[in-house]
Backbone as CSV, one residue per row, in Angstrom:
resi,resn,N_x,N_y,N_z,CA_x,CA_y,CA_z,C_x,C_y,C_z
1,UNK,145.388,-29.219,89.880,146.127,-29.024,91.118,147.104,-30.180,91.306
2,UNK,148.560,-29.576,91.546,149.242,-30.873,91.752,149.273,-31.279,93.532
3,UNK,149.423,-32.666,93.439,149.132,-33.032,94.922,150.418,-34.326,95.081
4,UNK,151.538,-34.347,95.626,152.152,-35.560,95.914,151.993,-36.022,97.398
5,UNK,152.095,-36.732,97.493,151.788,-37.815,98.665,152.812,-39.106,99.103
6,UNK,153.289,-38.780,99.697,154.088,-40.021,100.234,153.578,-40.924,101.757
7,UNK,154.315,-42.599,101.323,153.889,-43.270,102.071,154.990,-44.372,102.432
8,UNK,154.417,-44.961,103.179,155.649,-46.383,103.541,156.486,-45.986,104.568
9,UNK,156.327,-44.497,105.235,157.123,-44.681,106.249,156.351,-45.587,107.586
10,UNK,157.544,-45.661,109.005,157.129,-46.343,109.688,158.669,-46.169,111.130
11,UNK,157.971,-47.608,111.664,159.222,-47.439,112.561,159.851,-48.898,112.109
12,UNK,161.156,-48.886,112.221,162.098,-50.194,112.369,163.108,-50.107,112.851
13,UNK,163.849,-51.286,113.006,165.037,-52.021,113.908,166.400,-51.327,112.980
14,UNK,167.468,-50.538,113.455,168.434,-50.273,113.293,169.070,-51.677,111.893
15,UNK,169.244,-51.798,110.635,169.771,-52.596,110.211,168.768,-52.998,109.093
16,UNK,167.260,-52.508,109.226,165.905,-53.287,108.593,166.099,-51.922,107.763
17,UNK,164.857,-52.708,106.859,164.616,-51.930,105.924,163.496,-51.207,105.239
18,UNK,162.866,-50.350,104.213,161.591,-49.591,104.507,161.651,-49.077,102.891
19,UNK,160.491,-48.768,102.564,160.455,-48.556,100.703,159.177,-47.305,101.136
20,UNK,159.528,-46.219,100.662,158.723,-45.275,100.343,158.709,-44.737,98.895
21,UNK,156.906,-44.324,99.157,156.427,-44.793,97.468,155.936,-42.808,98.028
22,UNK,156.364,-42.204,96.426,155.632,-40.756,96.296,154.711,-40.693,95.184
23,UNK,153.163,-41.202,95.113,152.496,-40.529,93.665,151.876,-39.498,93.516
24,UNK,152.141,-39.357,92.679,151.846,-37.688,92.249,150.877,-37.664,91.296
25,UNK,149.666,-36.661,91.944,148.318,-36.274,90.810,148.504,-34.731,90.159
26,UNK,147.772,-34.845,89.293,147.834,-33.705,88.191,149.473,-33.106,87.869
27,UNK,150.336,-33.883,87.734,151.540,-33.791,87.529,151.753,-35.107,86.656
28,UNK,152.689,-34.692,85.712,152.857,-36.087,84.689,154.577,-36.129,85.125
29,UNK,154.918,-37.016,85.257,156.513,-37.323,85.350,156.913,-37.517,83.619
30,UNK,157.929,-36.402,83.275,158.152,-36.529,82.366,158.850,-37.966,81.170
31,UNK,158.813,-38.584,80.508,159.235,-39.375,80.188,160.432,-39.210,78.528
32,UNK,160.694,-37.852,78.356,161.021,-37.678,77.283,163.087,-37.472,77.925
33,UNK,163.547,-38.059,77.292,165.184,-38.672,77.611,165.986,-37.011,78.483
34,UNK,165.557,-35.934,77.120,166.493,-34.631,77.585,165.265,-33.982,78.477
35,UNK,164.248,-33.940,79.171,163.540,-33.146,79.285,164.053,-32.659,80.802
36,UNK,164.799,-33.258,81.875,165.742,-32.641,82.730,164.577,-32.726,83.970
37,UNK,163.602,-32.970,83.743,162.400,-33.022,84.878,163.135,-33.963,85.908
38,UNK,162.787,-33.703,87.507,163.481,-34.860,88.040,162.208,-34.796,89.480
39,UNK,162.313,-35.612,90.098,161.859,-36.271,91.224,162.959,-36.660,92.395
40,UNK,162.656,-35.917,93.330,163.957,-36.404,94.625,162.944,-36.022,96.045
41,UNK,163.920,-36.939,96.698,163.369,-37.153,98.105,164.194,-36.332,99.036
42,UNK,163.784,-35.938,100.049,164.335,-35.209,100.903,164.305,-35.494,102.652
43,UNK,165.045,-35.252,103.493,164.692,-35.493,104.989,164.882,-34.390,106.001
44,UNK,164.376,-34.411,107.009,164.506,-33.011,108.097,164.151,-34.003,109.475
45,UNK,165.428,-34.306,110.109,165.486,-34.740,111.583,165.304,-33.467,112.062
46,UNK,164.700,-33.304,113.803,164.788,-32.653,114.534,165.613,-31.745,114.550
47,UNK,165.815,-30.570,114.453,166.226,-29.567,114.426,167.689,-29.369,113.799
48,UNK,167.905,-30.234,112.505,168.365,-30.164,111.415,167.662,-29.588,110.129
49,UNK,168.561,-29.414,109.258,168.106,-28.501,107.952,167.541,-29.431,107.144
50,UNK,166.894,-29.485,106.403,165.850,-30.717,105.339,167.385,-30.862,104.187
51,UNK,167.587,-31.790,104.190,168.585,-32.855,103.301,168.108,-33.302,102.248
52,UNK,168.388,-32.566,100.705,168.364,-33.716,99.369,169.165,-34.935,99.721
53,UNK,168.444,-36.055,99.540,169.488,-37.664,99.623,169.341,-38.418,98.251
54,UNK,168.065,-38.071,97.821,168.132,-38.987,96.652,167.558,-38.481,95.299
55,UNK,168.103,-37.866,94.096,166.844,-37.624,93.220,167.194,-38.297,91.904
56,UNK,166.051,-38.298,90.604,165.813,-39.167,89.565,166.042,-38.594,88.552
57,UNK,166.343,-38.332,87.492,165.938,-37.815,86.205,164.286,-38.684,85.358
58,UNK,163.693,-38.261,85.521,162.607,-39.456,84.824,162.800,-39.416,83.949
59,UNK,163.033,-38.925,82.698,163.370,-39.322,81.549,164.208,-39.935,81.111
60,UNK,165.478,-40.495,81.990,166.458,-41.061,81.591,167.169,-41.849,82.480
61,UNK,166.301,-41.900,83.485,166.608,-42.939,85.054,168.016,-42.353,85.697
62,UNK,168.567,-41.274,85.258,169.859,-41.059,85.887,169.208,-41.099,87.577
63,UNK,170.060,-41.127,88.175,169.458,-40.804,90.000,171.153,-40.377,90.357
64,UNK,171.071,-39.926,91.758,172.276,-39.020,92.304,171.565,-39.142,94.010
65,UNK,172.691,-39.046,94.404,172.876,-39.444,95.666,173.718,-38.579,97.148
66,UNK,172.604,-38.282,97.549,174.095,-37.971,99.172,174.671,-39.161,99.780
67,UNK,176.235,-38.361,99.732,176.821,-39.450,100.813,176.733,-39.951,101.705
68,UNK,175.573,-39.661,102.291,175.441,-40.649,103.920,174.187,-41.331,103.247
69,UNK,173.571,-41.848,102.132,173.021,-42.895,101.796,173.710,-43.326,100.995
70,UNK,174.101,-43.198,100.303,175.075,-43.888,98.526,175.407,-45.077,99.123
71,UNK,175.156,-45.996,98.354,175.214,-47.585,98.822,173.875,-48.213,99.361
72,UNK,172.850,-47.623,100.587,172.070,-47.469,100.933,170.613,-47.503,100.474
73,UNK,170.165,-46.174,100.178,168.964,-46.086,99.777,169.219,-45.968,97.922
74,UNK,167.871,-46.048,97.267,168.022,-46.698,95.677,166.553,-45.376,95.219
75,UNK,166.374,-44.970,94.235,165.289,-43.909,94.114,165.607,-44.729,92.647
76,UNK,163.978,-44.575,92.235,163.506,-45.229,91.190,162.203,-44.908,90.756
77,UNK,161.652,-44.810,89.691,160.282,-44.076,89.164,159.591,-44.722,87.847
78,UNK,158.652,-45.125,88.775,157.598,-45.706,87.486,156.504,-44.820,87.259
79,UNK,157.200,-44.292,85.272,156.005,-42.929,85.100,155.030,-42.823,84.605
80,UNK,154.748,-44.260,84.084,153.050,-44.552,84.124,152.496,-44.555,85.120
81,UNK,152.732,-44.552,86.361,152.282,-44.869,87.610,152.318,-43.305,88.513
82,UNK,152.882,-42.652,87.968,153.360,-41.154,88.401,153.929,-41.286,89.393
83,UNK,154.709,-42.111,89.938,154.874,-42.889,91.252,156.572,-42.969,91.619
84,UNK,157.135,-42.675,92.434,158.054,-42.419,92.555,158.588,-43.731,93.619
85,UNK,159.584,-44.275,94.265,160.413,-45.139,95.131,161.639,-44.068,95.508
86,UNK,161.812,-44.899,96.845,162.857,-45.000,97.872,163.029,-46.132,98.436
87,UNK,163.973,-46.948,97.891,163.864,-48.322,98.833,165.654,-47.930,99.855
88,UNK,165.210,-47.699,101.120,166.155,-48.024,102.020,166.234,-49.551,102.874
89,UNK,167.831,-49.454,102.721,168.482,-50.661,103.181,169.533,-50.053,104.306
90,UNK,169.481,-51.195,104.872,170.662,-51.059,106.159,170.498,-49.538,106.807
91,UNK,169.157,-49.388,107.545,168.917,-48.401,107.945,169.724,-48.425,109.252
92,UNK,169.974,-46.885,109.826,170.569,-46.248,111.001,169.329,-45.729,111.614
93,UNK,169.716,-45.277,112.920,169.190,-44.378,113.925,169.339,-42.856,113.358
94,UNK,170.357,-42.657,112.781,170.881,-41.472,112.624,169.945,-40.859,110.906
95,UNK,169.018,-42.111,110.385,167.992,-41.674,109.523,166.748,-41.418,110.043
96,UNK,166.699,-41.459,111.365,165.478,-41.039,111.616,164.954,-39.270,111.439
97,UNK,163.777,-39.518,110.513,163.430,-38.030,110.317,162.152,-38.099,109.404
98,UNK,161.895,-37.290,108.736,160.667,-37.028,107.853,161.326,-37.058,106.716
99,UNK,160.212,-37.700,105.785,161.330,-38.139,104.732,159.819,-37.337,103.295
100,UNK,160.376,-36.335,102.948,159.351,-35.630,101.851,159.846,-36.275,100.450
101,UNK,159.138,-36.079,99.154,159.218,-36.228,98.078,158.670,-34.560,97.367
102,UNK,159.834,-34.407,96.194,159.321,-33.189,95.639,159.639,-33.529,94.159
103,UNK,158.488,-32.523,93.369,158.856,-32.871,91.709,158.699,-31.536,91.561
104,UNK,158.758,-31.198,90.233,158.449,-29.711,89.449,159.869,-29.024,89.433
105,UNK,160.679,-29.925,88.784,162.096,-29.136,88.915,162.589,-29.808,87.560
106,UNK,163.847,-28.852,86.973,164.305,-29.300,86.109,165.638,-29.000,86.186
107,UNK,166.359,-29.522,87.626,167.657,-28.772,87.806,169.260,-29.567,86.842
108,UNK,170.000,-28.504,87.333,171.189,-29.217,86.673,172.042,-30.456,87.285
109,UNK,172.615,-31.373,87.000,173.058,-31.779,87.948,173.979,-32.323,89.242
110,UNK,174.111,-30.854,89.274,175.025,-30.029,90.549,174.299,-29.391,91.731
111,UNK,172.788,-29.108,91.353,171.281,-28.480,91.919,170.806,-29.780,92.294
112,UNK,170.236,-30.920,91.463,169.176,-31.491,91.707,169.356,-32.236,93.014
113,UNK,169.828,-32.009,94.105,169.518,-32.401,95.229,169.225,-30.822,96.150
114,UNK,169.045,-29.796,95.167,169.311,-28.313,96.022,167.400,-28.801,96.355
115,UNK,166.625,-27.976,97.771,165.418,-27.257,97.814,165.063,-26.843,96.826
116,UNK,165.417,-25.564,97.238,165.076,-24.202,96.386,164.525,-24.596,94.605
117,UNK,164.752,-25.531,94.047,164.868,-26.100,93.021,163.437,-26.752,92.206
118,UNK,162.796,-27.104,93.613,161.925,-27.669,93.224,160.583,-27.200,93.471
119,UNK,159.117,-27.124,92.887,158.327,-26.345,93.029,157.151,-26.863,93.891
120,UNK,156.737,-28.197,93.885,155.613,-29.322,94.901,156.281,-30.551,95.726
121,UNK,156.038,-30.442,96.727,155.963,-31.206,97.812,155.145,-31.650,98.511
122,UNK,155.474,-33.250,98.839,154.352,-33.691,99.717,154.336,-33.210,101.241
123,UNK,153.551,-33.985,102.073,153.400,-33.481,103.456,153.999,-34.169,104.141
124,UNK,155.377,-34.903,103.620,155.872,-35.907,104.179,155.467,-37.146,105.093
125,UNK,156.445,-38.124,105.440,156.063,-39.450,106.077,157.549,-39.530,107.368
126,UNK,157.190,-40.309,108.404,157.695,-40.273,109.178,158.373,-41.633,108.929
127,UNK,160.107,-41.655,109.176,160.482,-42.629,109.294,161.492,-42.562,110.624
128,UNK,161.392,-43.745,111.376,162.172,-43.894,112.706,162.594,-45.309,112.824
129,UNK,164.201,-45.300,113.234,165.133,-46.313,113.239,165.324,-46.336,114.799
130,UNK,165.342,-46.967,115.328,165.872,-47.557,115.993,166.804,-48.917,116.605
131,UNK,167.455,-48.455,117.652,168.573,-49.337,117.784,168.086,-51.272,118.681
């Protein structure tokens, strides 16, 4: 059974910063260069649509980015660890939301920030900025 789990959210000061960790059981993060497997994080503020912001290639560390983090937040994956990162910097108010991690995808990458794409998700973590 695969199970991911994310953690490290919290609350902080408009400007601070926050590292969320996703590990994942009975799921292996692929480590082979072409194998296209990827790992990305996702968010859903209040009665907004859930947002790809950040995802990985594990086999080949590529990562890809939405524009309202690029510069910002950093996604990174250690796959001995099955363990995924989000380190955000220079957080906003306007990131406050639930911040999920999903794997089981092998999209292209024009997709790999799509939903639909990916097959397990965690139960997300709450992150809140304030001013």
């Amino acid at each position: 059974q695969v199970r991911l789990m994310e953690s490290g959210g919290g609350s902080v000061q408009a400007g601070g910063s926050l590292r969320l960790s996703c590990r994942a059981s009975g799921y292996q993060f692929s480590t082979y260069p072409r194998s296209g497997n990827s790992v990305a994080w996702f968010r859903q503020a209040p009665g907004k649509e859930r947002e790809g912001i950040a995802a990985i290639y594990t086999g080949n560390g590529a990562s890809y980015y939405a524009d309202s983090v690029k510069g910002r937040f950093t996604i990174t994956s250690d796959n001995d660890k099955h363990t995924a990162y989000l380190e955000m910097t220079s957080l906003k108010e306007e990131d406050t939301a639930v911040y999920y991690c999903a794997a089981g995808a092998s999209p292209s990458q024009s997709t790999v920030l799509s939903s639909s794409k990916y097959e397990y998700w965690g139960p997300g973590t709450q992150v809140t900025v304030s001013s």
